[in-house]
N, C-alpha and C positions, 0 to 999 in steps of 0.2 A: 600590406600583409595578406589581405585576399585573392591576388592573382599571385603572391609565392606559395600559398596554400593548395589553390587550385581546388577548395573544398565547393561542393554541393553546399551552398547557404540555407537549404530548401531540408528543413528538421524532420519533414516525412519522407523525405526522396528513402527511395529504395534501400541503396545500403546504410544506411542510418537508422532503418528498421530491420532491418533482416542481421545488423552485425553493429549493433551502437560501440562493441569494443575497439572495432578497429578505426569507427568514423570520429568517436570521442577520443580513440586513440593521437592518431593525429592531431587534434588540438590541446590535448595535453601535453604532447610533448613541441610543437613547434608555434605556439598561442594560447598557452593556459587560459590566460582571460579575455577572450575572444566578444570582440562587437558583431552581432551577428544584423546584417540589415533588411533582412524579410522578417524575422521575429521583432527586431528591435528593441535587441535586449544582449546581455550579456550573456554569456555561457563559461561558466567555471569549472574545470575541468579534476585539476591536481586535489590531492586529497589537502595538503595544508590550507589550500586558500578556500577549499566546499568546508571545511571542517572552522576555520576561523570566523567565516560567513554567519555558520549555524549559531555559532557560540557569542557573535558579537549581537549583543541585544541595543545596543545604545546607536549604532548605525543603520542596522538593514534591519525589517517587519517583515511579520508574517499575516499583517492586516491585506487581506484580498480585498475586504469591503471595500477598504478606501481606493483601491484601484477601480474598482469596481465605479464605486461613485462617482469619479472623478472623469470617467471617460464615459460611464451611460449617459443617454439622455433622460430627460424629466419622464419622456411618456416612456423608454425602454423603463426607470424605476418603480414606474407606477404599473404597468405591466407585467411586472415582477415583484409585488411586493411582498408576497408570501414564500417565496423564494431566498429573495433578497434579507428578509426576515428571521429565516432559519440559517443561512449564512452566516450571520453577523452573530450567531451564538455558537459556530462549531468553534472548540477548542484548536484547533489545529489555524483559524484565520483570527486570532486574538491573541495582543500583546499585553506585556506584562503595562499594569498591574494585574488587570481582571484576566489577564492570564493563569496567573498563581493561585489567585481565589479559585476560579475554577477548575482548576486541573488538581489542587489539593481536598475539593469536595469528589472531582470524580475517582480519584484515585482510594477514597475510605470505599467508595461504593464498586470497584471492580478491580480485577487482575489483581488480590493478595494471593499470597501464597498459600495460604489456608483454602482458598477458594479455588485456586488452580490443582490442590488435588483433590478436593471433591469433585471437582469435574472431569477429573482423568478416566473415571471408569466408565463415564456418559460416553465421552469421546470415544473410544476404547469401541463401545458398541454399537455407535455410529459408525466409526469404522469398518468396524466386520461386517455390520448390515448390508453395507454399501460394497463390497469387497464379494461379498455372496450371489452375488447377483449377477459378478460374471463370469459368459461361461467359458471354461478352459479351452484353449486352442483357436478360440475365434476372435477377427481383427474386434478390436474393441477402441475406442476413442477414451483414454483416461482422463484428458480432460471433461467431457460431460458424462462421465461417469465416474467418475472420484475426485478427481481433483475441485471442480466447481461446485457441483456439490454437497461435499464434505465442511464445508468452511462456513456455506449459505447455512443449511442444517445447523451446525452448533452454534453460530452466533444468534442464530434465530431463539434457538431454547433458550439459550441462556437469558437472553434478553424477558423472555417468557411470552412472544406471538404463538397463537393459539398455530397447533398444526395447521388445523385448516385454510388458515390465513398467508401462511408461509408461502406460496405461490405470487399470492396477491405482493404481500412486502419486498419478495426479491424484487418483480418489476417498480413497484415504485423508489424500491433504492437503485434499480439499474437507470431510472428517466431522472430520478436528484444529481447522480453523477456525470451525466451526461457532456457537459459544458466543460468538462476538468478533464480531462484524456487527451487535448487537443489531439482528436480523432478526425481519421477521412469517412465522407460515405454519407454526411450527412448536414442537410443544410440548416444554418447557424440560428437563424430562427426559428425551424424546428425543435432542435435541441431546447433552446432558453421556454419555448410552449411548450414542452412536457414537461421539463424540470419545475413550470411551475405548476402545474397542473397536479405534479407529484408534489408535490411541497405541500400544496393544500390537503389533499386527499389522506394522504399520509399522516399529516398531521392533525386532521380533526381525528383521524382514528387511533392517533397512538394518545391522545387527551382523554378519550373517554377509555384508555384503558387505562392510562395513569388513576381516572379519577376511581374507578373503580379497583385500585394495588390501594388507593387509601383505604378503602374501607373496608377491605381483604388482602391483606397482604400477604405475598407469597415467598416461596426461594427463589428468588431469580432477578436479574440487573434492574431491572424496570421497578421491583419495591425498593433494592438496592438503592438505587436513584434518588427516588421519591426523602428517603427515611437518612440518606445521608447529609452530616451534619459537621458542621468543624465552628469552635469558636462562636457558637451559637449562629450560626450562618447555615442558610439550606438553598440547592438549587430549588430556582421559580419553573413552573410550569413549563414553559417556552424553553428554557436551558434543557431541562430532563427531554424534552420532545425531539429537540434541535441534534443533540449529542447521542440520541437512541440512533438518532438517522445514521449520523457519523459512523458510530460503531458498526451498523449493517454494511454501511460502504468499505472502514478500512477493514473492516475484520474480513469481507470476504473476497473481497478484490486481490488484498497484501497476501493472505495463504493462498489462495488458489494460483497465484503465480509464483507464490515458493515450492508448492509441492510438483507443480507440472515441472517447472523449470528443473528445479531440485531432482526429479524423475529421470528430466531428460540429461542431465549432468551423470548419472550413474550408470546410463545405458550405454551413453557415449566413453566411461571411463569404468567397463564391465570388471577391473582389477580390483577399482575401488568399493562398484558394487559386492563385489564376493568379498572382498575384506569385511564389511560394513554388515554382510548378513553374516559371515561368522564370529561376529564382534560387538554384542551391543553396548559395549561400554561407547562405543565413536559412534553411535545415535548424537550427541546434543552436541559433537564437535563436528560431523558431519553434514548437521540443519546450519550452522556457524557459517562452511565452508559455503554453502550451495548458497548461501544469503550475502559473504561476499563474490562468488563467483559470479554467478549470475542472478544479482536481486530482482525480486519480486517491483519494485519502485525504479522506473531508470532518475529521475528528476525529480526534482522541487523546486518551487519558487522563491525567493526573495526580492524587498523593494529596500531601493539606497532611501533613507530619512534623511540624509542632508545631502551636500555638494563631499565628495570624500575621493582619496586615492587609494587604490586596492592592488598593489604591488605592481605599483608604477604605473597602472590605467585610472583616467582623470574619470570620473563617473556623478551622474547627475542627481540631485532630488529625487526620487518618484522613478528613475529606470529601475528596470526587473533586472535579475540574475537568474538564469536556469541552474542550480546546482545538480550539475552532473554525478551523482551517488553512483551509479555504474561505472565511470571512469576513474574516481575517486578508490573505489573496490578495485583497480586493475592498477593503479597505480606503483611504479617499481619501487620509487622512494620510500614507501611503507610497507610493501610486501614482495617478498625474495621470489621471482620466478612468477609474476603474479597471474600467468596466464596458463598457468598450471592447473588442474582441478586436485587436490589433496587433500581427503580428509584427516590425515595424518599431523595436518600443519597448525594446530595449534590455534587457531585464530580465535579470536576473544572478542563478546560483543562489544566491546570496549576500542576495536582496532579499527572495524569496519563501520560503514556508516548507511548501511541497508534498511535501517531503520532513523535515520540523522541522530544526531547528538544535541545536547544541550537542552532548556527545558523543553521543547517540542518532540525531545524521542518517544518513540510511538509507546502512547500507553497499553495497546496493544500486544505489544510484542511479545511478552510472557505466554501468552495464549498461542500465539502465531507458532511458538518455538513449542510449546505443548503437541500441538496438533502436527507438525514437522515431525517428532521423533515418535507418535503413537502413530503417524501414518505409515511414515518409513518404514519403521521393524515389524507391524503389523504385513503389509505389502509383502515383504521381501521374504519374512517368514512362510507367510501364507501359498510364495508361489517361486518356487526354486525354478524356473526359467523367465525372462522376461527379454523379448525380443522389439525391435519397434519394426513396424509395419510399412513402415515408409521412411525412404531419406530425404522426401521432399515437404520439408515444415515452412510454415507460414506463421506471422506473429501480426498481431491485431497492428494497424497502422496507428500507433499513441505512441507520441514524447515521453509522457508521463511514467507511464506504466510498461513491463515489460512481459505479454501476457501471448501466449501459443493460441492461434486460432485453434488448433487440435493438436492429441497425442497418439497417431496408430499404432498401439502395440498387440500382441499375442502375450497373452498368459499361462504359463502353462505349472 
């Protein structure tokens, strides 16, 4: 099957980064469920079999630890065990049961609805703040000036990191994340030395702020945290630490590669843009579109739990799945023309899988789609021309993540 494909095996090679639609393409439709033998793992491509994946808990995990464990050595564990430590409590590498327990503590303490409009007028002014700042007519990079961050900024507040500190916690959550982007540029054991180095650091600081939310409690996720309770059950110390980090990672990683992307999808499809600025009702089906067209997340992982067949490929104990979420969103079988850009088309968070399905959809999300449509209409209102500055874009070399090294545009 690999020499009728005649595919790049190689997940960072070039066109695999610069165009995952077309390269995911390809194996969607001629190897959905593709052995790939430089990752050593599987790549699922079609939306039925990435969406049955997600949903099937009795088969495939979203336990990393145990993968984790199973292939470090004794001195890589111990070398990492404050890393390793904070891991083993993020929501997103925990299966059920302590799945459930946890995601139903963190969910009383963030992203309610009540909670997501008080926080619309913050955002709202973060927006404009940041939006103020540049100046008309001159090339400007929206990436590091609005897009990144915008996202870094309110997940921080919300969380309640003191401004001041705000520099310091973006890099310690850019060195936590490090390991997970399977990124080029940098060597392997670098990466695992900072991520621990962050892990500690981070973590003695984010305890003595906890300890201090108890004995002054504030408005913001971090007392949220602390004071949230279900069933007479409360996250322990290490949980609330472990899952602040989290939040800093997806909250700012996931929007800032919706909004560049999202940006650059409107630029490219300038009808849409002007429909969309003189339309703000197709603000939150416009965040929808740009989240299946080109999502912020290309991939996720899963691990097989037993010996299983997965539409007809024989698949082992403990091998991984890359679930393809960007091919899955381009897929025909689910969406009419799907390479189309339309904000017009209806699409439901319910269709698309930009954020996965089943209990691991991003608790997040509610916020991500907030800051989408006060970014958008803010933007688009503020500056009735937008040009980009260059046709020549580059995208950070990660599996993972689908993230714009920059965005040159003129605002005018």
């Amino acid at each position: 099957m690999v020499q009728t494909l005649n595919i790049n095996e190689d997940l960072l090679c070039p066109e695999a980064i610069a165009d995952p639609y077309t390269y995911f393409g390809r194996l969607r439709a001629l190897d959905p469920i593709h052995w790939n033998p430089l990752w050593q793992g599987w790549i699922v491509t079609r939306h039925q079999d990435v969406t049955a994946v997600l949903l099937d808990q009795a088969r495939f995990s979203s336990n990393r630890m145990g993968y984790l464990d199973a292939h470090a050595s004794r001195e890589k564990r111990q070398a990492l065990d404050a890393y390793f430590a904070m891991l083993s409590r993020w929501l997103v590498f925990i299966d059920a049961p302590d799945h459930t327990r946890l995601r139903m503590l963190m969910q009383r303490a963030s992203f309610t609805p009540r909670q997501l409009l008080a926080w619309r007028p913050r955002i709202q002014a973060i927006v404009e703040t940041l939006l103020e700042q540049i100046e008309p007519g001159k090339p400007v990079d929206l990436v590091q000036t609005f897009a990144f961050p915008l996202p870094v900024l309110v997940v921080s507040e919300l969380l309640g990191f003191p401004a001041a500190d705000r520099e310091q916690v973006r890099q310690w959550t850019a060195d936590v994340a490090l390991p997970f982007f399977l990124a080029l540029g940098m060597d392997a054991r670098e990466k695992w030395a900072r991520a621990e180095q962050a892990a500690r650091a981070f973590g003695d600081y984010a305890r003595a702020l906890l300890r201090e939310r108890k004995q002054h409690p504030r408005d913001d996720l971090l007392t949220a945290m602390v004071q949230a309770e279900h069933a007479g059950d409360f996250l322990n110390e290490d949980e609330v630490v472990a899952n602040a980090v989290l939040l800093m990672i997806a909250g700012h990683e996931t929007t800032s590669n919706l909004l560049a992307n999202g940006v650059l999808a409107l630029l490219r499809h300038p009808q849409q843009m002007e429909l969309l600025r003189q339309d703000a009702t197709l603000l939150g089906p416009a965040v929808e579109e740009c989240l299946r067209y080109d999502p912020p997340v290309t991939a996720t992982v899963r691990w097989a739990k037993v010996d299983l067949e997965l539409e007809g490929q024989q698949m082992q104990a403990g091998q991984k799945l890359l679930l393809v979420l960007a091919a899955a969103n381009r897929d025909p079988a689910q969406f009419a023309d799907p390479d189309r850009f339309d904000i017009t088309r209806g699409v439901t968070p319910q269709q698309h899988v930009a954020f996965a399905v089943g209990m691991h959809y991003c608790l997040g999300a509610p916020l991500a789609r907030l800051e989408g449509v006060v970014a958008f209409g803010t933007l688009l209102q503020r500056f009735r021309r937008i040009q980009l500055a260059t046709e020549t874009l580059t995208y950070k070399p990660m599996v993972i993540a689908r993230a714009l090294q920059s965005l040159p545009v003129v605002l005018t």
